[in-house]
C-alpha positions as CSV (number, residue, x, y, z in Angstrom):
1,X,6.6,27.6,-51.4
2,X,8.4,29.8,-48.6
3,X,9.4,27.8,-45.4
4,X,10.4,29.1,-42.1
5,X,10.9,26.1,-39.2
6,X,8.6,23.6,-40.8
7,X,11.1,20.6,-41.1
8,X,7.5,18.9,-39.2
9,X,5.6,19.7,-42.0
10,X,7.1,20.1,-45.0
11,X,7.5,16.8,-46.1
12,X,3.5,15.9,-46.1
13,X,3.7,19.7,-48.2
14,X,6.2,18.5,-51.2
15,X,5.2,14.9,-51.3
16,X,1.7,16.5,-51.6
17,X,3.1,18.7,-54.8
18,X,5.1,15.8,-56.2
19,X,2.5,13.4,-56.4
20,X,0.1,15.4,-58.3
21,X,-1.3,14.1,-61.4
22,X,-0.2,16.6,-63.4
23,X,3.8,16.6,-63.4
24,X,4.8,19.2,-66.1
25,X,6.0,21.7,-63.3
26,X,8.4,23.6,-61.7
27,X,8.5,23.8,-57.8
28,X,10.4,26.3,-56.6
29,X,11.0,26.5,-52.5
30,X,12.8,29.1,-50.4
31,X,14.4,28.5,-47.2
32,X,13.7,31.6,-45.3
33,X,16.7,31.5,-42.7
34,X,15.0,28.5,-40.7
35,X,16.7,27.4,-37.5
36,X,16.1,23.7,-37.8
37,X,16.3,21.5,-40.1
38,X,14.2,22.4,-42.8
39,X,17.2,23.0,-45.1
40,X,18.3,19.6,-44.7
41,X,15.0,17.9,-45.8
42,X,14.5,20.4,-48.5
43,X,18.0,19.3,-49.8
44,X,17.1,15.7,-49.7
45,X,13.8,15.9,-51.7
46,X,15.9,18.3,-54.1
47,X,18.5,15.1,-54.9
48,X,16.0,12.8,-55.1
49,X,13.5,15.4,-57.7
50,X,14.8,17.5,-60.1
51,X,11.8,19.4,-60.4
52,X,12.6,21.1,-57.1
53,X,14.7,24.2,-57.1
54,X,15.9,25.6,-53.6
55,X,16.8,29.3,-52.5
56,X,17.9,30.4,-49.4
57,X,18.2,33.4,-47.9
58,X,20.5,34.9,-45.5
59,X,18.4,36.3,-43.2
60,X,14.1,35.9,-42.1
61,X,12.6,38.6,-44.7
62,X,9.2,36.9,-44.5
63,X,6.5,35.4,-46.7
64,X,5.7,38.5,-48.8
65,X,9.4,39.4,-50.2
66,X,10.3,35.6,-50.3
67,X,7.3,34.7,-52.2
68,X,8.6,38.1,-54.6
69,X,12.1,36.4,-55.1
70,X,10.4,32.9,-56.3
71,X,8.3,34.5,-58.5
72,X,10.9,36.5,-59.8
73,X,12.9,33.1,-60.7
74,X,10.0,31.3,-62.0
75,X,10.5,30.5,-65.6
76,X,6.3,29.3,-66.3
77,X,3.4,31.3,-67.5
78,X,1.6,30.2,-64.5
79,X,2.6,30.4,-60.8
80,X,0.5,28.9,-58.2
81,X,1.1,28.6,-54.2
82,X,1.5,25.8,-51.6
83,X,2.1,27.0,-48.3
84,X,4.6,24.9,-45.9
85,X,2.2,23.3,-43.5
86,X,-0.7,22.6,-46.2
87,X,-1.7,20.3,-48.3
88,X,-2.7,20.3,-51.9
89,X,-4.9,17.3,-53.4
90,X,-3.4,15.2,-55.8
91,X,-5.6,16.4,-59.0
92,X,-5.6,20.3,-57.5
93,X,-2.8,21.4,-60.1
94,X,-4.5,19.9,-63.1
95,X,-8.2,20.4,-62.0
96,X,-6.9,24.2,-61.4
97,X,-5.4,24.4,-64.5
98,X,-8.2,23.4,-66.8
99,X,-10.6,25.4,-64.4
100,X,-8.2,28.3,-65.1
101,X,-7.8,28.1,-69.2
102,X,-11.5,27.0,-70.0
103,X,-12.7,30.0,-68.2
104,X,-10.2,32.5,-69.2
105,X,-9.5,33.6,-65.8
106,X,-6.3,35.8,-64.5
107,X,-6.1,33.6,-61.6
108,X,-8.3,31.2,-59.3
109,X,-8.3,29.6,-55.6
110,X,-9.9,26.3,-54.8
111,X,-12.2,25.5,-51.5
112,X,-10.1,24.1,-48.7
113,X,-10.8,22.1,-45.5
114,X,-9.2,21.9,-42.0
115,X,-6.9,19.6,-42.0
116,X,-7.5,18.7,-38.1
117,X,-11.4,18.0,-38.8
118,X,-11.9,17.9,-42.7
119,X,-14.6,20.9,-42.0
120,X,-15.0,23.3,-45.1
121,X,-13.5,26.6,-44.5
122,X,-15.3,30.1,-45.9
123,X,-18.2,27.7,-46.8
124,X,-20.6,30.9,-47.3
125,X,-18.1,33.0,-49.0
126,X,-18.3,30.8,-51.9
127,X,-21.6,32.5,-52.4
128,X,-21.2,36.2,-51.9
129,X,-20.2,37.9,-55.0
130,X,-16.3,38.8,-54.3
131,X,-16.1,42.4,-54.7
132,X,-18.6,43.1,-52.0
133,X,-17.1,40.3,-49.9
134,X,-13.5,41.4,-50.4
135,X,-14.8,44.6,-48.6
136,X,-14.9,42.9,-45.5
137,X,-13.0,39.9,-45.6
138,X,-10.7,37.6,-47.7
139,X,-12.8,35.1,-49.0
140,X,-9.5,33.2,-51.2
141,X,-7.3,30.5,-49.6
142,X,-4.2,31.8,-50.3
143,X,-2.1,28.2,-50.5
144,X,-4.2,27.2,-53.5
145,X,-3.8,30.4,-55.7
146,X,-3.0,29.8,-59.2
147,X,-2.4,32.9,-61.5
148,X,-0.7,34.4,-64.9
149,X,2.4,35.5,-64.1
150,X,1.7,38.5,-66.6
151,X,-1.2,39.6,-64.3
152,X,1.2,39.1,-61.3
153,X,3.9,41.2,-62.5
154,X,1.1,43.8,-63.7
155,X,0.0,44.4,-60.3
156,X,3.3,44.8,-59.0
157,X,4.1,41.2,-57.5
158,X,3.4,41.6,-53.6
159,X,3.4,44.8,-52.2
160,X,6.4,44.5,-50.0
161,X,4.7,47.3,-47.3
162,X,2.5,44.1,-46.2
163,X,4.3,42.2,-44.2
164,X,1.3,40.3,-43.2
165,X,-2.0,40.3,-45.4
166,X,-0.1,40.4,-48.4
167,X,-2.6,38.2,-49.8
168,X,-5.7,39.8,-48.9
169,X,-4.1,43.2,-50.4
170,X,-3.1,40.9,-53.7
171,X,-6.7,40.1,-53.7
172,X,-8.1,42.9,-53.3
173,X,-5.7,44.8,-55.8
174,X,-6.8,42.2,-58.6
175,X,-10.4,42.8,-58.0
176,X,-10.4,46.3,-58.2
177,X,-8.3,46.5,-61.2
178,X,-11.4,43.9,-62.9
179,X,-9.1,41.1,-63.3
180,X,-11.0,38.0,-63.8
181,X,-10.9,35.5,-60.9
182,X,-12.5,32.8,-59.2
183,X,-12.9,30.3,-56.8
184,X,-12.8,26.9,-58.0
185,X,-16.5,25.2,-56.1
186,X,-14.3,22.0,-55.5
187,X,-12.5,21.2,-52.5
188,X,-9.0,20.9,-53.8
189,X,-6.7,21.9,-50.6
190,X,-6.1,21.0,-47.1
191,X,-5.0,24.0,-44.8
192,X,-3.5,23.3,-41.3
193,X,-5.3,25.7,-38.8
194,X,-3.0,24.7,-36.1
195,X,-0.2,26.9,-34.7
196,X,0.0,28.7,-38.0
197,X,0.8,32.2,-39.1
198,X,-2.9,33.5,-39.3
199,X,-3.1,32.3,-35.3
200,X,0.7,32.8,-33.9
201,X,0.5,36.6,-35.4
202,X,-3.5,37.3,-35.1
203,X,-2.9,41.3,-34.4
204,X,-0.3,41.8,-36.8
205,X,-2.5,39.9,-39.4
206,X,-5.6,42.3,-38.2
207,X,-3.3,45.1,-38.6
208,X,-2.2,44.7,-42.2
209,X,-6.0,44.0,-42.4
210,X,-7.5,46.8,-41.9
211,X,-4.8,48.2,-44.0
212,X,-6.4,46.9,-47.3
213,X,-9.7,47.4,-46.2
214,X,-9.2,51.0,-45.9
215,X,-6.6,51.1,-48.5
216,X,-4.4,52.7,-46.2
217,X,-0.5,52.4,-46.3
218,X,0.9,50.3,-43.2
219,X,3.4,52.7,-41.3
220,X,3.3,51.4,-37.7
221,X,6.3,49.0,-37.3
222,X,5.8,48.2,-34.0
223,X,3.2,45.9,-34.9
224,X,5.8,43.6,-36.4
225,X,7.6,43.2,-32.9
């Protein structure tokens, strides 16, 4: 989990991770130069759970080359994500996992709702076959991926070029290299639509977008100002 000024929603995030029922895990979190107190909170769930590692870094890099680091220091065979401001369910890590090992996939997502209304999200994507749908859109909730780390570090972790999309292009990388993955037909993840990086940075994400989709390297900079 990467946080950046979430000391509002962070603690909702962890306890969600904490209280799962499966508890053989490590949960690593990066503090990516936040200007409140997210630090502070982070510290106190880190004395009161040793499960939780914390890293900090120096200055904002962003979600693609924190995520990187944390992967880099995880010592499982499976990584998975939570993002700040979400919520995982309290069975998602060992529903996941079983989904994952009993049908030999590389790496799965779950269905998600909103946390503000409990509607579904990318209720009909569920149904397209993914490599036509990855064509146009992301059909995958990024905050409830769960993948082999050996897969992960075949693809070449997150290309760092994406400052934004870097899911979509993780996505779309693993499909057209005939990885095996799926998403789970269970509602297994709350995502907060609210004031989020998908709406605060909408061009930039539309950007890096279009970038996958026509597999074209992101050069213009100025969409990150």
């Amino acid at each position: 989990m990467s946080v950046h000024n979430e000391e509002n929603n962070i603690n909702q995030a962890i306890e969600s991770i904490l209280n799962q029922t499966y508890t053989n895990f490590e949960f690593l979190i990066i503090d990516d130069a936040s200007e409140d107190n997210s630090l502070q909170v982070l510290k106190e769930y880190q004395r009161l759970d040793e499960r939780i590692n914390i890293f900090k870094n120096k200055e904002n890099i962003g979600l693609t080359k924190s995520l990187n680091i944390l992967a880099n220091n995880s010592s499982a065979p499976i990584i998975a994500r939570q993002d700040a401001d979400d919520t995982s369910h309290p069975n998602r890590i060992s529903a996941q996992l079983n989904f994952l090992i009993n049908k030999k996939l590389d790496a799965s997502t779950t269905k998600a709702q909103i946390m503000s209304s409990g509607q579904e999200i990318n209720k009909l994507s569920y149904f397209i076959p993914t490599k036509i749908i990855i064509k146009l859109k992301n059909p995958f909730i990024h905050g409830s991926l769960m993948m082999k780390k050996s897969v992960f570090n075949k693809l070449g972790m997150y290309d760092e070029k994406f400052y934004y999309a870097q899911d979509y292009k993780l996505f779309s990388d693993l499909i057209k290299q005939n990885f095996n993955i799926k998403i789970m037909n269970e509602i297994l993840y709350t995502l907060n639509t609210n004031n989020n990086i998908s709406s605060k940075f909408s061009m930039q994400q539309k950007y890096f977008a279009d970038c996958v989709k026509k597999n074209k390297v992101p050069g213009n900079e100025n969409i990150l100002k």
